[in-house]
KEDREN-685112 format. One record per residue (C-alpha): chain; x, y, z. Coordinates in pm, whole numbers, plus 50000, padded with zeros to 5 digits. Layout:
# residues N
NODE   cadena       u       v       w
NODE        A       X       Y       Z
...
This chain:
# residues 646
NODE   cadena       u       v       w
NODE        A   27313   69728   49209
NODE        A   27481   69883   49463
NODE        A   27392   70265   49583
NODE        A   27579   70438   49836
NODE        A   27201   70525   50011
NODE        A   27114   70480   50387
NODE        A   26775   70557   50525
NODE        A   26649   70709   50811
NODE        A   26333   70624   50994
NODE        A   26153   70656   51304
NODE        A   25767   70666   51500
NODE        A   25697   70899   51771
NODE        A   25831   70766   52126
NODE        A   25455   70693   52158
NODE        A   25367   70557   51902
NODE        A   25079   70709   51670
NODE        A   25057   70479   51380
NODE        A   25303   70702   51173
NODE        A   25654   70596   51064
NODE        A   25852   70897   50910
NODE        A   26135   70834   50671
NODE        A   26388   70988   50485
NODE        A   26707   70902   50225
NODE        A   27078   71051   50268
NODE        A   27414   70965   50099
NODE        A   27646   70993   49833
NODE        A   27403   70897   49554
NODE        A   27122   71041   49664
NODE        A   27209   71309   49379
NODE        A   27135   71036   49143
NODE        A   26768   70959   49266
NODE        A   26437   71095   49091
NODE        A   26199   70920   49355
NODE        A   26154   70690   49620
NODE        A   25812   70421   49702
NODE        A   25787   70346   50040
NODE        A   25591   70081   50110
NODE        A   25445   69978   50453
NODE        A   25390   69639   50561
NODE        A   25315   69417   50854
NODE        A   25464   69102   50926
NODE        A   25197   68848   51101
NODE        A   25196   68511   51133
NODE        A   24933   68459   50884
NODE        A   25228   68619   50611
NODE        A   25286   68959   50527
NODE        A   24996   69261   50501
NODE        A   24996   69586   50281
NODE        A   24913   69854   50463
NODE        A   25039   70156   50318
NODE        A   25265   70304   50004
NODE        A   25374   70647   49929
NODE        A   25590   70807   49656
NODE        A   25834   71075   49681
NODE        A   26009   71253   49447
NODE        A   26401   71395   49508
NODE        A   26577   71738   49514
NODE        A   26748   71620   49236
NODE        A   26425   71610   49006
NODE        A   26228   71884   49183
NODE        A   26486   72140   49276
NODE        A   26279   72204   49567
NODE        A   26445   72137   49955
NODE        A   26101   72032   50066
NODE        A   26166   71725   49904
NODE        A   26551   71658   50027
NODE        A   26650   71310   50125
NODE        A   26255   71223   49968
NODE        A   26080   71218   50270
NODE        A   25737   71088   50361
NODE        A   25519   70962   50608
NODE        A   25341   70599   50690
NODE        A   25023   70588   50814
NODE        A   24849   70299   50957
NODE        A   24605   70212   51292
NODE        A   24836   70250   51577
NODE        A   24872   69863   51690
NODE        A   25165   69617   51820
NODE        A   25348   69427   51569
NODE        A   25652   69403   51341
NODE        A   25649   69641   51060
NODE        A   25904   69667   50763
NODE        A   25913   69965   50530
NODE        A   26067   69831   50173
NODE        A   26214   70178   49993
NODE        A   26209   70120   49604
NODE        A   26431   70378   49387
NODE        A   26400   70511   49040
NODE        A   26724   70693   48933
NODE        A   26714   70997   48706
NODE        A   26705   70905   48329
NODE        A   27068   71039   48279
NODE        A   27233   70817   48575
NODE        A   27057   70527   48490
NODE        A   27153   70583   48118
NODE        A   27544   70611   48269
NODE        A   27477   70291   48439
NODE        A   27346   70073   48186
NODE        A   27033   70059   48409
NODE        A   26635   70045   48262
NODE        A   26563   70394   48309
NODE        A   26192   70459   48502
NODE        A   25948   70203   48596
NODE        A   26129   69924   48422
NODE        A   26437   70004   48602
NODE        A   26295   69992   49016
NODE        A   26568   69911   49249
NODE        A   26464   69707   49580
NODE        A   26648   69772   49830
NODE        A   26667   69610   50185
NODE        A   26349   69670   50417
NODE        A   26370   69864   50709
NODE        A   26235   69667   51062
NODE        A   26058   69821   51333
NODE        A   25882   69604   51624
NODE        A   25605   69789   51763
NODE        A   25562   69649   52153
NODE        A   25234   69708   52342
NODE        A   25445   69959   52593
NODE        A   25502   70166   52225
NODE        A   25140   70278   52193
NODE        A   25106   70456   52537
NODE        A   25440   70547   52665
NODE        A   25526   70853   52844
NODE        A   25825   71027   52930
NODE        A   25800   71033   53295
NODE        A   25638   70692   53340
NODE        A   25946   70564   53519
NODE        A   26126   70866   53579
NODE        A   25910   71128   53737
NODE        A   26020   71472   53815
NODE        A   26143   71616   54120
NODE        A   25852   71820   54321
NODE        A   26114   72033   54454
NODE        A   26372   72241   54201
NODE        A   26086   72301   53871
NODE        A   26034   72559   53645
NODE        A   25807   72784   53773
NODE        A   25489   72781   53569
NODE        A   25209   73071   53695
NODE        A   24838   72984   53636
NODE        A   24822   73373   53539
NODE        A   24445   73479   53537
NODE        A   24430   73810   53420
NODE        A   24127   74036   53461
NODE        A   23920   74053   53093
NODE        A   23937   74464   53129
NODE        A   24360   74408   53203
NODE        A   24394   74137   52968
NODE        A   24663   74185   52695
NODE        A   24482   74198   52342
NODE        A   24616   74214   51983
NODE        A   24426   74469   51898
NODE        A   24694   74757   51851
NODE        A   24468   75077   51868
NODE        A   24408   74997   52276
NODE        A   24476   75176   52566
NODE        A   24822   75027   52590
NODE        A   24910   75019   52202
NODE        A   24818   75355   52120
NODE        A   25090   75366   51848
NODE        A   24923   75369   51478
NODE        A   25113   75218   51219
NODE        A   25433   75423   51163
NODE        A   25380   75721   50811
NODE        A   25669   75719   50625
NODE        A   25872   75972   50413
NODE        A   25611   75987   50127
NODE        A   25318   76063   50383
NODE        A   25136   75742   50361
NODE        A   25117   75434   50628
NODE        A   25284   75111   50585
NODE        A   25099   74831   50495
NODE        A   24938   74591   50766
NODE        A   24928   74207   50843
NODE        A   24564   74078   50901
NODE        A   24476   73811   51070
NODE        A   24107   73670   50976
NODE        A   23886   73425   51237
NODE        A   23751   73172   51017
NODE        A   23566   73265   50739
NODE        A   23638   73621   50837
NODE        A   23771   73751   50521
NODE        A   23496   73615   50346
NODE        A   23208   73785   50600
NODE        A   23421   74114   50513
NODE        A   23368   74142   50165
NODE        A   23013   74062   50193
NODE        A   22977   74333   50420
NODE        A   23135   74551   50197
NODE        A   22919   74462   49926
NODE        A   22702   74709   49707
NODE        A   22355   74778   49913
NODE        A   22467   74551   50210
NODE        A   22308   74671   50526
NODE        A   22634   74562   50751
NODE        A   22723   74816   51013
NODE        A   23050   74873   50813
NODE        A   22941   74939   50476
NODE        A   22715   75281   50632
NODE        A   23001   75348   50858
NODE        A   23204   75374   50562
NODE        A   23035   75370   50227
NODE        A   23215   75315   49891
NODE        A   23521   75135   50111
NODE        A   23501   74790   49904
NODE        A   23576   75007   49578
NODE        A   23915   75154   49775
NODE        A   24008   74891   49962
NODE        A   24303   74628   49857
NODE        A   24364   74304   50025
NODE        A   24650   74101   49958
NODE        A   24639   73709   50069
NODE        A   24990   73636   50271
NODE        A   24913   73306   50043
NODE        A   24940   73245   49619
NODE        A   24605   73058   49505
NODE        A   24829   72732   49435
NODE        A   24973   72786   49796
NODE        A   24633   72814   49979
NODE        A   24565   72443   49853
NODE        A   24878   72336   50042
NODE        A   24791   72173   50401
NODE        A   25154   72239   50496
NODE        A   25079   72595   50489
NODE        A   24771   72666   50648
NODE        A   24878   72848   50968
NODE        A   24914   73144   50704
NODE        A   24546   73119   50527
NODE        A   24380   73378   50770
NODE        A   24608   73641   50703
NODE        A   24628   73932   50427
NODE        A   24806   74253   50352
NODE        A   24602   74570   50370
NODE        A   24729   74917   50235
NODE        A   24600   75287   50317
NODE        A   24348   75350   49996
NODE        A   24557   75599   49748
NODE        A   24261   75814   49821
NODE        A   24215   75796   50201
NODE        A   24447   76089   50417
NODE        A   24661   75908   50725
NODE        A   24367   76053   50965
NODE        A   24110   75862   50784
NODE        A   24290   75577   50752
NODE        A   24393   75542   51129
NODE        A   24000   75584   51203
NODE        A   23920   75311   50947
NODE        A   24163   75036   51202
NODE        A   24012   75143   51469
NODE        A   23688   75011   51350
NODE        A   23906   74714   51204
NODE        A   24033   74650   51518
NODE        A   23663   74645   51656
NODE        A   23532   74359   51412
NODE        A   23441   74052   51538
NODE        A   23603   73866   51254
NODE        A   23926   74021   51306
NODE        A   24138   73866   51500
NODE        A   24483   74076   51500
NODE        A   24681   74329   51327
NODE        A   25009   74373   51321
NODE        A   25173   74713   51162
NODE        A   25460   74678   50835
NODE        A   25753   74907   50840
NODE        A   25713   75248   50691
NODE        A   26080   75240   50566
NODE        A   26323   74957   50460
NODE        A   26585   75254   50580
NODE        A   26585   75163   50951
NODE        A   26740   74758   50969
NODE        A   26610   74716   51319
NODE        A   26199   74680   51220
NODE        A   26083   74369   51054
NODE        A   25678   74332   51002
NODE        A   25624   74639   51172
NODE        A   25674   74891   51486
NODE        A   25635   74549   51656
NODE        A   25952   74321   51559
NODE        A   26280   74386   51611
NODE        A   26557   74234   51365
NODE        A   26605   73924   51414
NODE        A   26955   73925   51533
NODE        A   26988   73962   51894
NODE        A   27236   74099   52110
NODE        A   27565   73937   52105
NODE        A   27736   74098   52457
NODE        A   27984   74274   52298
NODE        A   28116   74044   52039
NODE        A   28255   74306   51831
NODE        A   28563   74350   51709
NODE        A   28693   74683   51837
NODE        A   29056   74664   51642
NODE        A   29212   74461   51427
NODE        A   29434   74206   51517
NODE        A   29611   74166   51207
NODE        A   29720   73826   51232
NODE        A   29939   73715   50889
NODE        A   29705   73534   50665
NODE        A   29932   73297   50589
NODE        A   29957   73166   50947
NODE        A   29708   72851   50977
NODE        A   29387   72858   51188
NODE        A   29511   72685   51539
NODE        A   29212   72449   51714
NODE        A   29007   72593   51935
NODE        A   28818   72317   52060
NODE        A   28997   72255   52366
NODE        A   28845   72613   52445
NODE        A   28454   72527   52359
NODE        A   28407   72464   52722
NODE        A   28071   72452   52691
NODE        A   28116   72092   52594
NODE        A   28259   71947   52881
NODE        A   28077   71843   53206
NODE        A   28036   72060   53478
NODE        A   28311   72115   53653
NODE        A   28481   72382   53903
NODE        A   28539   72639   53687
NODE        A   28291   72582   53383
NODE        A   27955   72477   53374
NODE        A   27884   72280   53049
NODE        A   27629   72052   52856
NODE        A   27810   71749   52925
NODE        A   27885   71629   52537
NODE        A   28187   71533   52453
NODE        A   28092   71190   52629
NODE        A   27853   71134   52380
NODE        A   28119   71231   52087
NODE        A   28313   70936   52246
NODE        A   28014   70715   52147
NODE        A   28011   70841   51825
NODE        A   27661   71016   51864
NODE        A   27753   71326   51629
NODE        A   27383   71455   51514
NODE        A   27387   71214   51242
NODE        A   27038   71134   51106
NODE        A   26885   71447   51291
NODE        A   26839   71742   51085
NODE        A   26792   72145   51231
NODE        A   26615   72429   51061
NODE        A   26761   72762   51172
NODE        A   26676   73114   51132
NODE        A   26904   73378   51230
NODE        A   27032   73703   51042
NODE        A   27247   73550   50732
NODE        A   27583   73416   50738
NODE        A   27912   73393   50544
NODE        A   27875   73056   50351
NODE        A   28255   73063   50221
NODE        A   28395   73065   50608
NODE        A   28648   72766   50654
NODE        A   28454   72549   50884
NODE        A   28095   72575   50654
NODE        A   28176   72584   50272
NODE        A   28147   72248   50123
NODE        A   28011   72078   50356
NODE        A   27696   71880   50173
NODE        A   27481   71893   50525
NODE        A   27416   72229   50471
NODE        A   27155   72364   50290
NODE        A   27105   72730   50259
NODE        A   26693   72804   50184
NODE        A   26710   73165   50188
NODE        A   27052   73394   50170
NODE        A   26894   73735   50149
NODE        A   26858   74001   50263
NODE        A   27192   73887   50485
NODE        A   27156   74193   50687
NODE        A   27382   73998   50949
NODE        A   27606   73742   50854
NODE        A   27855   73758   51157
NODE        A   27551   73676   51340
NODE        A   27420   73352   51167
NODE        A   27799   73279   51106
NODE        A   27847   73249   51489
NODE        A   27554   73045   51550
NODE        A   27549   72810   51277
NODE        A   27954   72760   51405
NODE        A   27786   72621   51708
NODE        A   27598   72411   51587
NODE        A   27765   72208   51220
NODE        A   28099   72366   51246
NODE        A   28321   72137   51040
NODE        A   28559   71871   51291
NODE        A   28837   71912   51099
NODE        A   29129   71967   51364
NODE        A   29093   72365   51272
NODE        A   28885   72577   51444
NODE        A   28587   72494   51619
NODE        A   28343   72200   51622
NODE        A   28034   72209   51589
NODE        A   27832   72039   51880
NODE        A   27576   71816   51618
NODE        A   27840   71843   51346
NODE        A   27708   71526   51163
NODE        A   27348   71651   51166
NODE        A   27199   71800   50847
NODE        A   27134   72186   50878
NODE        A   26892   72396   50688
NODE        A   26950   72745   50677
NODE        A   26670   73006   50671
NODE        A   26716   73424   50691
NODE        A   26454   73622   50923
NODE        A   26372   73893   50694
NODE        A   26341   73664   50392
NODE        A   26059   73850   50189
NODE        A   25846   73714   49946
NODE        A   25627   73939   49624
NODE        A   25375   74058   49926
NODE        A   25577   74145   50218
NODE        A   25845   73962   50485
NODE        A   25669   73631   50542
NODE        A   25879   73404   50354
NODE        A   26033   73221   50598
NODE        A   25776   73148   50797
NODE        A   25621   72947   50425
NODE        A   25980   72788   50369
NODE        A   25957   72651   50775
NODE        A   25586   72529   50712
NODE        A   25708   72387   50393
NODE        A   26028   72195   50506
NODE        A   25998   72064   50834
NODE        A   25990   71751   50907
NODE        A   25814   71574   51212
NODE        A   26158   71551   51492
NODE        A   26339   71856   51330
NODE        A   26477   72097   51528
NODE        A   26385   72432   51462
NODE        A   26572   72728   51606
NODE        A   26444   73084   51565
NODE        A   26720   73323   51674
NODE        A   26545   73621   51639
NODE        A   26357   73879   51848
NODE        A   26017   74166   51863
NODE        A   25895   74390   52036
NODE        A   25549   74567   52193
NODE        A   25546   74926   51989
NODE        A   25455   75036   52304
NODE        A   25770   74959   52465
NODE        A   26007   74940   52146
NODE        A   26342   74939   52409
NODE        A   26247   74585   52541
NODE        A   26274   74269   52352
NODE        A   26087   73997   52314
NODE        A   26097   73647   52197
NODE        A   25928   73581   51840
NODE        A   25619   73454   51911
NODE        A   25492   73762   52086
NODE        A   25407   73827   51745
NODE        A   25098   73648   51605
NODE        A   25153   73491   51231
NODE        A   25551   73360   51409
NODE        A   25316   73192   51694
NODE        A   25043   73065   51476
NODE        A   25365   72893   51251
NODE        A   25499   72774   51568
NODE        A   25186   72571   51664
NODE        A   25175   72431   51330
NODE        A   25561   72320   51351
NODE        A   25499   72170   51654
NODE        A   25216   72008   51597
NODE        A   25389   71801   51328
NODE        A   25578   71680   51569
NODE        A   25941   71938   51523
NODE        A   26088   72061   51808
NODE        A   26059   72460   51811
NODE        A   26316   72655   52001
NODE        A   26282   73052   52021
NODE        A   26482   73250   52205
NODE        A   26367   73437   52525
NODE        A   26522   73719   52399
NODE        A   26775   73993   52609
NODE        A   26571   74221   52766
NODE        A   26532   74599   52828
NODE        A   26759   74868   52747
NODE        A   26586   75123   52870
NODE        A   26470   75174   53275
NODE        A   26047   75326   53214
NODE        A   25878   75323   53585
NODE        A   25559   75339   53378
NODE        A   25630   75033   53151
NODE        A   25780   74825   53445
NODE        A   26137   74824   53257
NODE        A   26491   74819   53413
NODE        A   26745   74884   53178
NODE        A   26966   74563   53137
NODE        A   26722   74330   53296
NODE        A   26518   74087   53148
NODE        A   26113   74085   53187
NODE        A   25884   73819   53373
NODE        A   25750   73686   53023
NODE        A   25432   73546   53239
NODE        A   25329   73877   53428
NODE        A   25481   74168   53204
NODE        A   25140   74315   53042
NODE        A   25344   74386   52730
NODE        A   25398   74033   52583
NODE        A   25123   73869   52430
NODE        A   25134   73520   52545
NODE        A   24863   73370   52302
NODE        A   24891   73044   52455
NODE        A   25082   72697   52460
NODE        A   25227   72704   52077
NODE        A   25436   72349   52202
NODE        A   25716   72570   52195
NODE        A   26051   72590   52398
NODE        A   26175   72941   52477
NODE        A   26566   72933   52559
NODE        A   26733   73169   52804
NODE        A   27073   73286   52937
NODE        A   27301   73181   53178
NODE        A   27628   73235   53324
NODE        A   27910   73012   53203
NODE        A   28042   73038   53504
NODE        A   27800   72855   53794
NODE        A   27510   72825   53549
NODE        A   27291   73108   53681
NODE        A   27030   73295   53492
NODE        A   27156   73607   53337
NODE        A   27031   73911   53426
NODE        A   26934   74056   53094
NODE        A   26743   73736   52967
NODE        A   26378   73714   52964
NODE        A   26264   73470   53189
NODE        A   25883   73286   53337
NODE        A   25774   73165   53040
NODE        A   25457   73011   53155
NODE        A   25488   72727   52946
NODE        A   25847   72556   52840
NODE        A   26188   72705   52897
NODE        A   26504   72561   52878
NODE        A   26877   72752   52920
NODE        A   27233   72736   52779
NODE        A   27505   73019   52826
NODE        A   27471   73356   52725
NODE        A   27878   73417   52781
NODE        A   28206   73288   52653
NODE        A   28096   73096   52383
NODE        A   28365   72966   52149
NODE        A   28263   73017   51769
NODE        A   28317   73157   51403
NODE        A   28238   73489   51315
NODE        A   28358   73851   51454
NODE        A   28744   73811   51504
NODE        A   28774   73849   51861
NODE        A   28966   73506   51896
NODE        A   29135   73509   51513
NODE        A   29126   73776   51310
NODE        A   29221   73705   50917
NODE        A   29134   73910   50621
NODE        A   28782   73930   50506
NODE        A   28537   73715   50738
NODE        A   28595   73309   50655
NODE        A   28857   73264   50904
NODE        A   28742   73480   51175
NODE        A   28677   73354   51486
NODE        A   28550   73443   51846
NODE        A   28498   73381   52200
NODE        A   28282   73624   52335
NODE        A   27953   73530   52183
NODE        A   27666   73608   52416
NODE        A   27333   73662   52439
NODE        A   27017   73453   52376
NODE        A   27182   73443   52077
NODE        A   27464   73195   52197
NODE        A   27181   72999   52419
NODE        A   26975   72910   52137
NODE        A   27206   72778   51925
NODE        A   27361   72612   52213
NODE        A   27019   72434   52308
NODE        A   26924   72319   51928
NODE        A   27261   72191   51894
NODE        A   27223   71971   52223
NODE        A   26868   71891   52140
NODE        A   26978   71753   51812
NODE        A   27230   71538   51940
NODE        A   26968   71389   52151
NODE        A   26734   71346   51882
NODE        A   27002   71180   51644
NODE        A   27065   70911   51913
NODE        A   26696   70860   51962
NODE        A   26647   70792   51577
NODE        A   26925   70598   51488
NODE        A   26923   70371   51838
NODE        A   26593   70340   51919
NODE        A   26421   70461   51569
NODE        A   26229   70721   51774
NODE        A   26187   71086   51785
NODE        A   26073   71314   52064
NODE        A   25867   71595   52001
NODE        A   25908   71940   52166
NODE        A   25716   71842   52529
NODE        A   25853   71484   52528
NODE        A   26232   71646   52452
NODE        A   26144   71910   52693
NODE        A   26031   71628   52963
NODE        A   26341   71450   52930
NODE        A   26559   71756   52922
NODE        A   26398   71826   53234
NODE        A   26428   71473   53395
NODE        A   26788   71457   53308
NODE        A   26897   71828   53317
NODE        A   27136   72062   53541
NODE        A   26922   72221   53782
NODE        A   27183   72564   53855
NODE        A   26936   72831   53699
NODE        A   26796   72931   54034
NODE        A   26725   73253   54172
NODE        A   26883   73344   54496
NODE        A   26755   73197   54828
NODE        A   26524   72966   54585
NODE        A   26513   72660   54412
NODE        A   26256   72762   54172
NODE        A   26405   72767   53819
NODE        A   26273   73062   53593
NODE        A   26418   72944   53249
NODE        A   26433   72587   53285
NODE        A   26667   72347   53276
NODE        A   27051   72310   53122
NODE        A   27050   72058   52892
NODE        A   27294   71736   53039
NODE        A   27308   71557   52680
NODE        A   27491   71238   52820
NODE        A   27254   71197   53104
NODE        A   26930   71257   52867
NODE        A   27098   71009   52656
NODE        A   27135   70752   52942
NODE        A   26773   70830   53066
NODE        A   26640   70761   52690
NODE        A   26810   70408   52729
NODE        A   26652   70349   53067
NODE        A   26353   70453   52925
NODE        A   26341   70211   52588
NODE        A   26511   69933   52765
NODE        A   26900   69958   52651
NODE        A   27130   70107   52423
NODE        A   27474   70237   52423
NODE        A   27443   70454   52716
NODE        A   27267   70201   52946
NODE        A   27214   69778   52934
NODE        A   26898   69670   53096
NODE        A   27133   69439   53317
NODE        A   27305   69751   53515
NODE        A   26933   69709   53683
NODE        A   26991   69343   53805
């Protein structure tokens, strides 16, 4: 029988044992599951190493399981492996088909070949191709004195805002994080006659006190989710006055086996807070992409093509400074087999260059506080290439859709389940949204100042996705006392108002000029750890009527988005064509340091300050010369022949 079904599948660029693969095409609509079974080809005849089942989106309903992915694992050793896929259609297509419907009616379909070399199982990116001593990202071995360090305690010296009352009196609820067995060592201090220090601080508390689990029981038994076990919801006690209450989290705070809070919104009323006093909507500034009258072009007249205007994809050149991808187009590297996970404010799903398009899965659409926003950024990334318009830059890659403020029964966490849930190891994930200190609530920061977003960052990146987050835009406010300039960005690695919790394997993405590639002024900037840039200016996209402006908002179009929010979108689109070509070439993916080492080896180099060659948010993202360096690198391809060496 014939099925229009390809597969994709991949290892790490080093490889760890694991192969990762994953079904698209027409029919995969008419799939209940997939058995993928692992097998190593020897001399001696063929060896079973490993099977796994996976069930479809069509059976489940649920986008974790889209395209029935799964993992292989094995001991990580040379050799030539095959991975046979065997599929069971749903009752009612095999039924149309005159098929056998379950079991009796298993489809084998052509194995998938991977040869495992000795160089696979301890290759690293810079092996051959080291970097250059002298233009780098600065990175600051920042000690900080233990009295001056930057804590997440919130009832400090420096966060001496309590969480905010709202209009009925009472204080918003608060996210708790645990240490380990934290939560547990809480209640039994609160227990009837315990002698803990807490319970004759504050008798009678375990009878007033409610704790809410960020998790479901069925969720907690979920590996993918476990970044989110240690933390709980906590609400004032109906009986306890604000003054009280405040007292009782400053003894919180003080507990060993606390490890952070982080304050809730009082009110729903003000847009701009999300999980607290110390985020910021997650829709950054767009540098003055809106639409200040109408343009009032007739409806009837047909969207031109823009895409001689997205000069962002062109090489660098005397006027323009771009990413260098429409040589790659010309190879027919489109983002196919790569897939992206973005989060961004909401979007317009009916605009032109998005509806109907079967890459694009939307995994939360509410609360949509923004959909000019997302609109623009997803336009960057999957916008249809349809000779109308704009096109996207990984336009063949699949694209998964998530909202920032997506809430679930216990408070805004949602999305951060729904990432743990669906990523895949080699996604890219883009987080277009921003916080802040509620010390300093008039400068920006990137997402995972925040605890519970850095904690879910770690765990996406262990897993082997690439995590973009942007650097966020800055201050708008000049405070001598806070070290803010209104309109400037902050030094993310000395500023004692971010709390840099450590190396979450994520990439922060900053702003620069379209112009000569030169940091912005407003973008944050020294992240200690990875940073990469794209522009923050002129960016060609859908959304806000600046460029086109029809009726309603599905064939509105711009070319003045801005921001942090134009950079990150920017970077996961080149980042995903980059991964495509390393999956469906070389049947590799890079994870976020070895995509950020190659970025780096391969990059534009223009984000220096002046009179320096230091480079304080990374590297521009060259996607043809990554792509030739990943050829160099794995010994040919379509980019580079092992003989241009000779």
């Amino acid at each position: 029988m014939n099925l229009a079904l390809d597969f994709v599948y991949y290892r790490n660029f080093r490889f760890d044992g694991r192969f990762h693969v994953r079904c698209q095409g027409d029919d995969l609509a008419k799939v209940a599951r997939i058995r993928y079974e692992l097998q190593r080809v020897t001399a001696a005849g063929t060896e079973q190493l490993a099977g796994v089942s996976a069930r479809s989106f069509a059976r489940t309903g649920s986008l974790a399981d889209h395209g029935c992915p799964a993992s292989l694992l094995t001991s990580a050793r040379a050799g030539q492996y095959r991975i046979t896929p065997r599929v069971i259609l749903l009752e009612k297509e095999a039924r149309a088909m005159n098929h056998p419907v379950g079991a009796q009616g298993v489809i084998d379909l052509p194995a998938l070949a991977i040869d495992i070399v000795e160089e696979d199982l301890d290759r690293r990116i810079l092996d051959k191709v080291p970097l250059a001593n002298g233009r780098r990202q600065r990175r600051h071995a920042v000690v900080r004195k233990e009295d001056d360090r930057f804590v997440d305690d919130p009832y400090g010296q420096r966060l001496a805002p309590l969480p905010a009352v709202g209009p009925d009196g009472r204080c918003a609820p608060l996210l708790i994080k645990f240490r380990e067995d934290g939560l547990a060592q809480l209640r039994q201090d609160l227990r009837p006659g315990s002698n803990a220090p807490l319970a004759r601080w504050w008798p009678n508390l375990g009878a007033q006190l409610v704790l809410r689990p960020v998790l479901e029981p069925a969720e907690r038994e979920d590996p993918r989710l476990a970044a989110l076990r240690p933390y709980c919801w906590m609400e004032q006690p109906g009986a306890m006055s604000v003054e009280t209450y405040h007292a009782l989290l400053r003894t919180f705070a003080a507990l060993e086996y606390v490890d952070s809070l982080l304050p809730a919104p009082a009110t729903s009323a003000t847009p701009l807070l999300l999980l607290g006093g110390a985020a910021l909507l997650a829709t950054l500034l767009t540098g003055g992409a809106l639409v200040l009258g109408n343009r009032a072009y007739d409806d009837a007249q047909p969207t031109a093509d823009f895409e001689a205007r997205q000069y962002y994809l062109d090489e660098p050149g005397a006027r323009w400074q771009g990413l260098n991808i429409r040589k790659v187009w010309a190879e027919q590297v489109t983002g196919k087999g790569a897939r992206i996970h973005f989060s961004d404010g909401g979007l317009f799903p009916n605009h032109e260059e998005l509806r109907g398009n079967p890459k694009l899965q939307i995994v939360s659409a509410k609360p949509n506080d923004d959909p000019e926003h997302g609109t623009a950024s997803l336009g960057i990334m999957v916008a249809a290439r349809n000779g109308l318009g704009v096109t996207g830059i990984a336009h063949g890659s699949e694209l998964f859709v998530h909202d920032n403020r997506a809430s679930d029964v216990a408070g805004a966490t949602q999305t951060l389940k729904n990432l743990l849930l669906q990523v895949q190891p080699g996604d890219i994930v883009g987080i277009n949204r921003q916080a802040a200190n509620p010390a300093v609530l008039t400068t920006v920061l990137p997402s995972l100042h925040e605890r519970p977003w850095w904690d879910v960052m770690q765990s996406l990146s262990q897993r082997g996705a690439v995590v973009l987050n942007a650097a966020a835009n800055g201050s708008s406010a000049s405070l001598e006392d806070k070290g803010t300039v209104r309109g400037y960005g902050v030094d993310l690695s000395q500023w004692r108002f971010f709390d840099d919790h450590g190396d979450a394997g994520c990439i922060l993405v900053g702003a620069c000029h379209s112009w000569d590639g030169k940091p912005h002024q407003y973008s944050n900037f020294n992240y200690r750890h990875r940073m990469l840039n794209a522009w923050g200016d002129s960016v060609v996209t859908l959304g806000y009527g600046k460029l086109q402006d029809k009726s309603g908002h599905d064939r509105d179009y711009t070319d003045t988005y801005a921001g942090t929010s134009s950079a990150t979108p920017l970077v996961a689109g080149a980042l995903a064509l980059i991964q495509s070509y390393a999956i469906e070439q070389h049947h590799v993916y890079l994870d976020g340091d070895q995509m950020h080492l190659l970025v780096c080896a391969s990059g534009y180099q223009d984000a220096t300050l002046p009179d320096s060659d230091v480079l304080p948010m990374g590297h521009r993202p060259d996607v043809h010369g990554a792509l030739l360096l990943l050829d160099r690198l794995l010994g040919g391809g379509r980019f580079h022949s092992p003989r241009e060496e000779l």
